[in-house]
C-alpha positions in Angstrom: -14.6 29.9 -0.2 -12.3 27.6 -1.5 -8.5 26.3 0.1 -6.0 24.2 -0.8 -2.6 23.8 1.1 0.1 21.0 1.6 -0.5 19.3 5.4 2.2 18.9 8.1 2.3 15.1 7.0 2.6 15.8 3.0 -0.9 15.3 2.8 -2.8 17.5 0.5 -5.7 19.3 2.4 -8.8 20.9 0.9 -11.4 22.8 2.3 -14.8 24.8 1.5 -16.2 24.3 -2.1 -14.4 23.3 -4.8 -16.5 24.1 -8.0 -16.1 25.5 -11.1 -14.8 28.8 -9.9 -12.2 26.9 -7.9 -11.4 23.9 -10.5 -8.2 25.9 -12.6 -6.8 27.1 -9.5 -7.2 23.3 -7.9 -5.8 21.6 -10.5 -2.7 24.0 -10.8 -1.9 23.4 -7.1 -2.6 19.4 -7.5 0.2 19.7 -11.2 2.5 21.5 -9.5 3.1 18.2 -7.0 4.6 15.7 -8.2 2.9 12.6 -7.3 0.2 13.6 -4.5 -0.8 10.5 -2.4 -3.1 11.4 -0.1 -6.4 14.1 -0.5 -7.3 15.2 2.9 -11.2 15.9 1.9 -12.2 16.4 5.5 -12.8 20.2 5.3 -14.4 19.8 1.8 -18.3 21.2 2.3 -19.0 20.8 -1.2 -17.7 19.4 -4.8 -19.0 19.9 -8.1 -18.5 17.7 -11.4 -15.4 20.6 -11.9 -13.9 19.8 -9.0 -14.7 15.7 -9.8 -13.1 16.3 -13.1 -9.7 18.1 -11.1 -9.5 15.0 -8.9 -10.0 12.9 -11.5 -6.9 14.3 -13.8 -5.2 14.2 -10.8 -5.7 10.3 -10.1 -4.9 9.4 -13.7 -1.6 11.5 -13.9 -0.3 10.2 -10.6 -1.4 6.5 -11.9 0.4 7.5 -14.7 3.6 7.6 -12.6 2.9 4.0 -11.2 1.6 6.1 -7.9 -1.6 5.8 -6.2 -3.8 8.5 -4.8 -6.0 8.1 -1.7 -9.1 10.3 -1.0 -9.2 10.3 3.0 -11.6 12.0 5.3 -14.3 12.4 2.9 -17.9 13.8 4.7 -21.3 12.0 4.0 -22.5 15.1 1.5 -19.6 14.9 -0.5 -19.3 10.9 -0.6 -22.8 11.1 -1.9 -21.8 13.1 -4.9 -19.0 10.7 -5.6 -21.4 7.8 -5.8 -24.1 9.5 -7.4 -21.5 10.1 -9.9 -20.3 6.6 -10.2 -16.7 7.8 -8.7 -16.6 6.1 -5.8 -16.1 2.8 -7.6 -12.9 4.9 -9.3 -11.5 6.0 -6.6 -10.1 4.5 -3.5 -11.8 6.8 -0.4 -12.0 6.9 3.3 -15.6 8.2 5.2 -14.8 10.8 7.9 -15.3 9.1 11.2 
């Protein structure tokens, strides 16, 4: 199961797996903000190279804009897919404590 919601802070929080299944939905919600700033990642069991590609479109529309997005909260399981990938050198993240 997949969820993605605005926080109390304006933060955007995501939770369960985002994969392929999930990606359209994702990336609607994430298109339909103007400039996101912050990715709340700390619920986020799981991400596949869909949901890398949503995040990724994401961070290069809000760069676009002159913004900047911030992944924060992100779990060792998930960060190890981002660096496997290469994407932690693309993106700017904080580990979960």
């Amino acid at each position: 199961m997949f969820d993605i919601r605005m926080g109390q802070g304006g933060e955007v929080l995501m939770s369960g797996r985002l994969d392929a299944s999930q990606s359209d939905a994702a990336l609607a919600f994430l298109n339909g903000i103007a400039a996101p700033r912050e990715i709340d990642l700390g619920g986020l069991e799981y991400i596949a190279s869909a949901g890398l590609r949503v995040l990724l479109l994401t961070q290069k529309r809000v760069h676009a804009a002159g913004g900047r997005l911030r992944l924060i909260n992100v779990r060792p399981p998930v960060h190890d897919v981002f660096h496997y990938a290469g994407f932690d050198k693309i993106f700017d993240m904080s580990r979960a404590p």
